[in-house]
N, C-alpha and C positions, 0 to 999 in steps of 0.2 A: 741574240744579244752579244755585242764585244765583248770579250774576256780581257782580264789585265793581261793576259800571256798573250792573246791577239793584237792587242794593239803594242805590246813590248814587241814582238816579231815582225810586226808591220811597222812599227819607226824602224826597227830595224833596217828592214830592205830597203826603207826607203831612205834611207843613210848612202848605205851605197848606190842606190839608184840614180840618186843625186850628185855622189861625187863625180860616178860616169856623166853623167851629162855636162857636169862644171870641166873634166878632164877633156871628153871625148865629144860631145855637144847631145843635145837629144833629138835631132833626128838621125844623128849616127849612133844612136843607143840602141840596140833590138830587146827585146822581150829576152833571149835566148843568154846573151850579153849580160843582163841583169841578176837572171835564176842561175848562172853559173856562177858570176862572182858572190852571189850570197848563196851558194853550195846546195839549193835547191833543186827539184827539177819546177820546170817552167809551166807545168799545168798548178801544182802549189802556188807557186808566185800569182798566176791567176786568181786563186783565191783570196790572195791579198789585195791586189789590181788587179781587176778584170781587165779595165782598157788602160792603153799605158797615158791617156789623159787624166785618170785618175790623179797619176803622179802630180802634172799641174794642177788637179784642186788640190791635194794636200800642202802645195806650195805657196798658194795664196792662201789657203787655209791655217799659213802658219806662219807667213810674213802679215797679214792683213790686222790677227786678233793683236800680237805683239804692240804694234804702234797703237791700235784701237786701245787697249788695256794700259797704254801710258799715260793715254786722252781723257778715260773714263772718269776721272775727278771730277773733269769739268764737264764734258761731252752731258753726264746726267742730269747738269743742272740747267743746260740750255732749252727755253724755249722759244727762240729767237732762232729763224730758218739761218739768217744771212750770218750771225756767231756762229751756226753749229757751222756753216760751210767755210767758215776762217779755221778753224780746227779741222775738217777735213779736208784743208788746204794742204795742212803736212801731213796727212796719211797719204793721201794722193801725193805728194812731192815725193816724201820717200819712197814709195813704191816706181814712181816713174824710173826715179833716179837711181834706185837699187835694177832695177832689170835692164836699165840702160847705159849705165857708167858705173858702177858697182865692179871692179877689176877680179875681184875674187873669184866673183861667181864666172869667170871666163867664156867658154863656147856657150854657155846659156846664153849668155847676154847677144851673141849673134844671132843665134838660134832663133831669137825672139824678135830680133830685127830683121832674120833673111828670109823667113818662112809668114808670110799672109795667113795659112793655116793654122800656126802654133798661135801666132799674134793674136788672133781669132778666138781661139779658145782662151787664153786670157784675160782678154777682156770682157769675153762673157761670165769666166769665174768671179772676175773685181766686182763686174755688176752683180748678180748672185749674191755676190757673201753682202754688198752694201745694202740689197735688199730687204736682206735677212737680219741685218746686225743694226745697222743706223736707224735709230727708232723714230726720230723725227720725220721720215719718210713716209711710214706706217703704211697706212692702206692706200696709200700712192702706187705703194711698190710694183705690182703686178702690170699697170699702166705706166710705168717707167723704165721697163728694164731695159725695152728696144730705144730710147733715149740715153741710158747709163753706158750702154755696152757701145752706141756710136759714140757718147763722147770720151768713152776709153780706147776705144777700135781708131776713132780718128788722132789722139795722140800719139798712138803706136805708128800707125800710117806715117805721119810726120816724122817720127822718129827712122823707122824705116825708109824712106827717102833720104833724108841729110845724111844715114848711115851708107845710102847707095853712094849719095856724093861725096861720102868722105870728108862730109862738112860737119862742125859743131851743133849738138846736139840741142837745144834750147828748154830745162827742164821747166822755167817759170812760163814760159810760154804756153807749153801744154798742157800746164796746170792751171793759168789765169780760163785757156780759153776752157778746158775740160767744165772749171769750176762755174762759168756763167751760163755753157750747156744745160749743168745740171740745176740752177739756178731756176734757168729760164721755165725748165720740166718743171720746177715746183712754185713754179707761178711767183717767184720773186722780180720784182721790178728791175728793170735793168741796171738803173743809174744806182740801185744799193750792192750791184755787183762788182763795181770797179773799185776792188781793194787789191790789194799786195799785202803776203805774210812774209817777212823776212826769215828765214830758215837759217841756222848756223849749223854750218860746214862739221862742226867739232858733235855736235846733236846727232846729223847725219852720221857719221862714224861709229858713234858709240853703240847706236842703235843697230847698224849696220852690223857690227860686229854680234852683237848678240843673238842679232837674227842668225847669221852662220853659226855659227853656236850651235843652234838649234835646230838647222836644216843638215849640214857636210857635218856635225857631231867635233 
């Protein structure tokens, strides 16, 4: 069982594990890099992270519940597939949009666009946690995750392309199409899928913000 002092030590590292990556990027971050700036040795740090993918589920694990936890007012009262997916319209926008244009979080945001592997394991984590957390899914989940994870895996992909071209980034895009993917997995009709959620900029920020907060301390 976690202890309060375990996981007070484990935000801990992962404070600075995190800024190294935002400073340094994370596949320029080693294991060795990490247990030294937080005055460990690096078999310790193992105990906290074993794999240093860890670090990205506790990433998602802590940008995903934030926006979810904004949602939850409503998100509980939904039993309407095509409502709940208008509301996970913006957990999906924000997250697209924080790991992809998000300026703070810096070399991450390449990291996550130059690297197929890291991309990879992101969007298996996004699927995962929506698995686990979005209730209206339910016993879909286990039959959906290889559906969740391509329509987050192919948003990134896009995203990593127009990043190779050095062309603009299109977040509604990857979100209209992500959202009729997962749509489609859950057996909603097409022609109730073609909506648009309007998202403010100033919403985005705020959130934003609090999310770092919470990750770089």
């Amino acid at each position: 069982m976690r202890t309060a002092k375990y996981l007070e030590e484990q935000n801990r590292i992962a404070k600075i594990a995190f800024n190294l990556f935002r400073e340094k990027g994370y596949e320029n971050t080693s294991f060795a890099a990490i247990a030294k700036e937080a005055g460990i040795a690096k078999n310790l740090l193992q105990y906290y992270f074993p794999k240093k993918e860890d670090f990205i589920t506790l990433f998602i694990d802590t940008t995903l519940p934030f926006i979810f936890d904004s949602l939850r007012a409503t998100l509980d009262g939904i039993t309407s597939p095509v409502e709940l997916l208008k509301d996970v319209y913006f957990l999906a926008y924000f997250e697209f949009w924080y790991l992809t244009k998000h300026e703070y979080i810096g070399h991450l945001t390449s990291d996550v666009l130059a690297s197929r592997a890291t991309s990879a394991i992101v969007a298996q984590e996004i699927s995962n946690w929506f698995i686990e957390n979005v209730k209206i899914i339910g016993n879909k989940g286990p039959a959906l995750t290889d559906q969740i994870a391509y329509a987050i895996g192919g948003g990134l992909e896009y995203a990593y392309i127009k990043n190779q071209k050095g062309e603009e980034i299109d977040v509604d895009m990857i979100v209209s199409q992500s959202i009729v993917l997962l749509g489609q997995a859950l057996g909603i009709p097409q022609k109730l899928l073609k909506f648009k959620v309007k998202v403010d900029p100033e919403r985005l920020e705020r959130y934003a913000e609090s999310v770092d907060r919470q990750i770089f301390g």
